[in-house]
N, C-alpha and C positions, 0 to 999 in steps of 0.2 A: 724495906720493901714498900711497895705503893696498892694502898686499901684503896676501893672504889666502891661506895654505897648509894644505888639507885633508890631513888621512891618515886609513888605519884602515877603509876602501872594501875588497870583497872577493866573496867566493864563500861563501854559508851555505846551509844545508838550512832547510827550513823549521819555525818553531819555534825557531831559534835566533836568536844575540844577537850585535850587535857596536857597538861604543862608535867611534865619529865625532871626532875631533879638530881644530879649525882655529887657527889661532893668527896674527893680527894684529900686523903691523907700523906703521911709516909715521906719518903725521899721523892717529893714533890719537883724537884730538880731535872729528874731524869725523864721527862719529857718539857714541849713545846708547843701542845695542842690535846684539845680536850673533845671528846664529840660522841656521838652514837651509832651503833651497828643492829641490827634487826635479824631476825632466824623465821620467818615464816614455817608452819608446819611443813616437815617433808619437804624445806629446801634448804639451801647454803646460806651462809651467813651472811650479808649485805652492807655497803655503807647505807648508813642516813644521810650522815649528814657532818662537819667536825668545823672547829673554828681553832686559830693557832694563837700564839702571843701576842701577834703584831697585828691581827682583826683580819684575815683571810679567814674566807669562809670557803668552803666547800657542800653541795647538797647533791642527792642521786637526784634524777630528773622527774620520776615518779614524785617526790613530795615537793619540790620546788612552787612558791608560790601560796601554797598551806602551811609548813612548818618551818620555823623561825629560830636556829639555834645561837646564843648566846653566854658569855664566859664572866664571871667574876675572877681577874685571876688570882688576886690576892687572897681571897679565902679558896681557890682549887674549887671553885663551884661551876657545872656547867648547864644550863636548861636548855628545854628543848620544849618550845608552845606549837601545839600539833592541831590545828584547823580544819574543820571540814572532813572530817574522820570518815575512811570508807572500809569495806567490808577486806579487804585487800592489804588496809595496813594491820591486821593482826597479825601478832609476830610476838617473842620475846624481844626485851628490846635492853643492849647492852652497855652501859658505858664503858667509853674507850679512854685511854691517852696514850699518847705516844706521841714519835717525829713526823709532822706534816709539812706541807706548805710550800713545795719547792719541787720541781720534775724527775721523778724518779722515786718520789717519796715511799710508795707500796713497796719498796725495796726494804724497809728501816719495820713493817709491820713485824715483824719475827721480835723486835723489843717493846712488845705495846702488853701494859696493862689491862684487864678487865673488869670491868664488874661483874656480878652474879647472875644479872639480868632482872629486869621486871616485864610482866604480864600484859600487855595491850590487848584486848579485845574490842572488836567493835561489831556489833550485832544487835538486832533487834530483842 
């Protein structure tokens, strides 16, 4: 099976910045892309943002332009540097893998790994 361990979750002001860490273990194989999803209180769960094998990226429109996500694939590590933090991106925030990258993709989410989630808060 495929273990997903987030860090680097926390407490900012708004305006500031904090870098997201997850790092895959396991039958690493059975995905093609690594990325992030988000749960704001009291809503559905969201993409962020995900990047594939071959450097497609994908971001929701909301953080495009602030947050930056990127892949090491050989060690299964994916970040996620989060810019100009507002009141709006607090959320649980989850790592993802799974199959991306191609039309139709949200079809393949039913075999996607998780992480546990870590904490973003952004507040005074």
């Amino acid at each position: 099976q495929v273990q997903l361990v987030e860090s680097g979750g926390g407490l900012v002001q708004p305006g500031g910045s904090l870098r997201l860490s997850c790092v895959a273990s396991g039958a690493t194989y059975r995905f093609n892309a690594m990325g992030w999803y988000r749960q704001p209180p009291g809503k559905e769960r969201e993409l962020v943002a995900f990047v594939t094998d071959g450097g497609t990226t994908n971001y929701t429109a909301s953080v495009k332009g602030r947050f930056t996500i990127s892949r090491d694939k050989d060690r299964n590590t994916v970040f996620l540097q989060m810019n100009g933090l507002k009141p709006e991106d607090t959320a649980v925030y989850y790592c993802n893998a799974g199959v991306r990258g191609f039309p139709g993709w949200e079809g393949f989410q039913k075999y996607d790994f998780w992480g546990q989630g870590t904490q973003v808060t952004v507040s005074r």
